[in-house]
C-alpha positions as CSV (number, residue, x, y, z in Angstrom):
1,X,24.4,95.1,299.1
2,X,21.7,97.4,300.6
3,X,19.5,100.1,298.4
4,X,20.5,98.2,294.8
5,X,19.8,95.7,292.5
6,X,22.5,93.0,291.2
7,X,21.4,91.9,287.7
8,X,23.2,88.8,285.6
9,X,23.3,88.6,282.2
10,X,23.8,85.1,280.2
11,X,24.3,85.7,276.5
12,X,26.6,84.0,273.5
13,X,29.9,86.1,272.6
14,X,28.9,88.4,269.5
15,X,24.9,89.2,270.8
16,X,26.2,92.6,272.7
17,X,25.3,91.4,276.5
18,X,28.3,92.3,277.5
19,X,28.1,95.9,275.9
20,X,24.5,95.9,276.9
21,X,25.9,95.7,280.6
22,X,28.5,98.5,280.3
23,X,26.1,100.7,278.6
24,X,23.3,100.3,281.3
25,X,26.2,100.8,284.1
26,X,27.1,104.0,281.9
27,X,23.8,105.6,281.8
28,X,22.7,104.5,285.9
29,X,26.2,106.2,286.7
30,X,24.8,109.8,284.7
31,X,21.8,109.2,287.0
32,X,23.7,110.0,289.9
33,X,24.1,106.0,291.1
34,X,27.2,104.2,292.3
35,X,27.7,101.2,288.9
36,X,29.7,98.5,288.7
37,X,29.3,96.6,284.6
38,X,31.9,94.1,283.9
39,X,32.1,90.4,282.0
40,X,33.2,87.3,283.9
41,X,36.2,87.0,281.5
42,X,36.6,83.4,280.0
43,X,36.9,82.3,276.5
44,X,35.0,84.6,274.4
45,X,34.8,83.0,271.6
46,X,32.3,83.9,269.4
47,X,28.9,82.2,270.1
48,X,31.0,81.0,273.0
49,X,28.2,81.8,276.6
50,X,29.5,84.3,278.1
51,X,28.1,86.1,281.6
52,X,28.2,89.9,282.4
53,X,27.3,91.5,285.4
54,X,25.3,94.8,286.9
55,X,25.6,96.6,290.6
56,X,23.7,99.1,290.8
57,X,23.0,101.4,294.3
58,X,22.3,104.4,296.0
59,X,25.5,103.9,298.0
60,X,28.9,103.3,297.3
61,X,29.4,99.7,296.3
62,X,31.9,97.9,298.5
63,X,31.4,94.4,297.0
64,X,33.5,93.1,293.7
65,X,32.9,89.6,293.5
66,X,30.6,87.9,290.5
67,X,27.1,87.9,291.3
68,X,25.7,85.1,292.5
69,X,22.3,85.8,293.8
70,X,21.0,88.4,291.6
71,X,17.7,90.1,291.6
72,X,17.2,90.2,287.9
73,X,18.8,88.0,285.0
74,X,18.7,88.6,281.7
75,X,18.7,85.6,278.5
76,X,20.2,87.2,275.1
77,X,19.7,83.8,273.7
78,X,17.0,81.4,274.4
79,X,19.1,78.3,273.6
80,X,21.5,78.3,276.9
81,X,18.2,77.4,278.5
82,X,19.6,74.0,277.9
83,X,23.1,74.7,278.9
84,X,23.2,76.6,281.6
85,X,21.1,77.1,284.8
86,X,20.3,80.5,284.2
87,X,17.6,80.7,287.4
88,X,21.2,79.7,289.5
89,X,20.8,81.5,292.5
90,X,17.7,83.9,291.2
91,X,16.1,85.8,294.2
92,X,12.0,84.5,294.0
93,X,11.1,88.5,294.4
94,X,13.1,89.0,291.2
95,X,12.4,88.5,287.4
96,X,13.9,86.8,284.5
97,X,13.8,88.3,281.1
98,X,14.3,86.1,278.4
99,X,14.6,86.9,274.6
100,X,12.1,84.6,272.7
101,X,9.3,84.7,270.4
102,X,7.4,82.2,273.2
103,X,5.2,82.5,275.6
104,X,6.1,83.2,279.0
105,X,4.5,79.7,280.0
106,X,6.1,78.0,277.0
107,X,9.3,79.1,278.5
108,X,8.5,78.3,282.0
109,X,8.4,74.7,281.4
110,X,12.4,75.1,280.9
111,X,13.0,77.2,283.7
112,X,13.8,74.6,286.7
113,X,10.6,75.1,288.2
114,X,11.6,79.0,289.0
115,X,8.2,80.4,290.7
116,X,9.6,84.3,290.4
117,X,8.4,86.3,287.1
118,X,9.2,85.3,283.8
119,X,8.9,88.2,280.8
120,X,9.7,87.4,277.2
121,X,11.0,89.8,274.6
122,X,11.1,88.5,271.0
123,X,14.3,91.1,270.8
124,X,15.1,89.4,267.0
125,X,12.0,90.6,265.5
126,X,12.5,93.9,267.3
127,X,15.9,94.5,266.3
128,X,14.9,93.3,262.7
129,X,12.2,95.7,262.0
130,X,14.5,98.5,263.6
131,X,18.0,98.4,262.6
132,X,17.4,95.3,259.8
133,X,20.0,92.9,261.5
134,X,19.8,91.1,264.3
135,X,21.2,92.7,267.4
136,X,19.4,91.9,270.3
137,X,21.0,93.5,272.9
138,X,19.4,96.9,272.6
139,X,16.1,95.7,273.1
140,X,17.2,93.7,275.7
141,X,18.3,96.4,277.8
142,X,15.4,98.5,277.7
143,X,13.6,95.6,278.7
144,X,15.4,95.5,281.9
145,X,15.3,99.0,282.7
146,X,11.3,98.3,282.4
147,X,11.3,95.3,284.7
148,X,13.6,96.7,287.5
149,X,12.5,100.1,287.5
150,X,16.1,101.3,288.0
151,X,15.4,104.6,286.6
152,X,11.8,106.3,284.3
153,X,11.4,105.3,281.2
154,X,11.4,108.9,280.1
155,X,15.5,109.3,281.6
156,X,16.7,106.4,280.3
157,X,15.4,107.0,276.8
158,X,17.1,110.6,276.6
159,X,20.4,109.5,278.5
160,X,20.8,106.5,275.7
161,X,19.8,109.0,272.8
162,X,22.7,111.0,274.3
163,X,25.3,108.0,274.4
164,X,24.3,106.6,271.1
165,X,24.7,110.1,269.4
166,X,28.0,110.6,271.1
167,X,28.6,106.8,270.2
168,X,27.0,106.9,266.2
169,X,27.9,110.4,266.0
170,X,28.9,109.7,261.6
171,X,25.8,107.2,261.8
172,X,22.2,108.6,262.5
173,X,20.4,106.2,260.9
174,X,22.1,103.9,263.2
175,X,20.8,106.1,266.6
176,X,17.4,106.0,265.0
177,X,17.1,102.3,264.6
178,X,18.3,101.8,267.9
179,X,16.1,104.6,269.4
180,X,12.9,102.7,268.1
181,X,14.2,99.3,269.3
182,X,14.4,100.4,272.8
183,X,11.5,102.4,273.0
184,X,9.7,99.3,271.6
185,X,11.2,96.8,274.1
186,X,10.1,98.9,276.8
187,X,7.1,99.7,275.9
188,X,6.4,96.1,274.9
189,X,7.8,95.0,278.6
190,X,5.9,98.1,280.5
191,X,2.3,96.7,279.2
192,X,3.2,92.7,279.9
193,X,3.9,94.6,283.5
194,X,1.1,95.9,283.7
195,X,-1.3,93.3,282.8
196,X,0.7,91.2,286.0
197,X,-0.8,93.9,288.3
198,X,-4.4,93.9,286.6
199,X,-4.5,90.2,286.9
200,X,-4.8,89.8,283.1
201,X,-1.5,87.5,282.7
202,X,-0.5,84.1,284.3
């Protein structure tokens, strides 16, 4: 696929990767993008793994197979690190983002020897202090709108604010909490980023 990025998301049924998919296919498509966001269906039992994917282009997308060799993949949940080869197929110009309170060289010790960038977003304790449960899949997202660049930071904060009060429309307290998560994730993401280019991180 030529002018796009192809993102796989791993996750446990119940953690929101799936609707975390759909919703970043939703808001890319009000952007003016050709989206594909769908699950690989299976079993989804709850804490089951489960796997969702992300096209995303300037052109129209001919392609509707799985992903296999994706740019970017995102981990909802740090414990299929020892289940499932998450780096499967993970372009070495690409990024994994992975949700855990570790380091990023704690966690590359698991990672297969993948040589590509690793972030780590500790989504629980950002969802915690945000919406007081854990859902990690809003911080998630944000973090890989931040590490793929697929649209500003600025666009993709007012285009979710817009789905969430359309979504939440009875619940604001819910669209705040949500609000902070993200901008939180991303900003959290955006400076680990930046430190990569300033040579302050490994």
């Amino acid at each position: 696929m030529n002018n796009g990025i192809e993102i796989r998301w791993h996750g446990r049924g119940g953690q929101g990767a799936k609707t975390a998919a759909l919703l970043l296919a939703d808001v890319a498509f009000k952007t003016g993008r050709s989206v594909q966001g769908f699950p690989e269906y299976g079993p989804e039992r709850m804490g089951a793994p489960i796997t969702a994917y992300n096209r995303i282009s300037d052109d129209k997308i001919r392609v509707h197979s799985n992903i296999y060799t994706p740019d970017y993949v995102v981990v909802v949940d740090e414990t299929l690190l020892s289940s499932v080869d998450v780096t499967s197929g993970l372009k070495r110009n690409g990024a994994i983002i992975i949700n855990t309170p570790k380091s990023r060289e704690e966690i590359a010790k698991k990672l297969e020897g993948y040589s590509g960038r690793i972030y780590t977003v500790d989504a629980r304790k950002i969802s915690e202090e945000t919406l007081g449960k854990n859902f990690p899949n809003s911080p998630m997202l944000a973090a890989i709108v931040a590490v793929s660049g697929v649209m500003d930071r600025d666009t993709f904060i007012r285009e979710m604010k817009a789905s969430y009060q359309h979504k939440f429309a009875k619940k604001p307290e819910v669209i705040d909490g949500n609000m902070k998560a993200l901008e939180m994730a991303y900003d959290i993401v955006w400076s680990a980023m930046e430190d990569d280019k300033m040579g302050l991180s490994a």
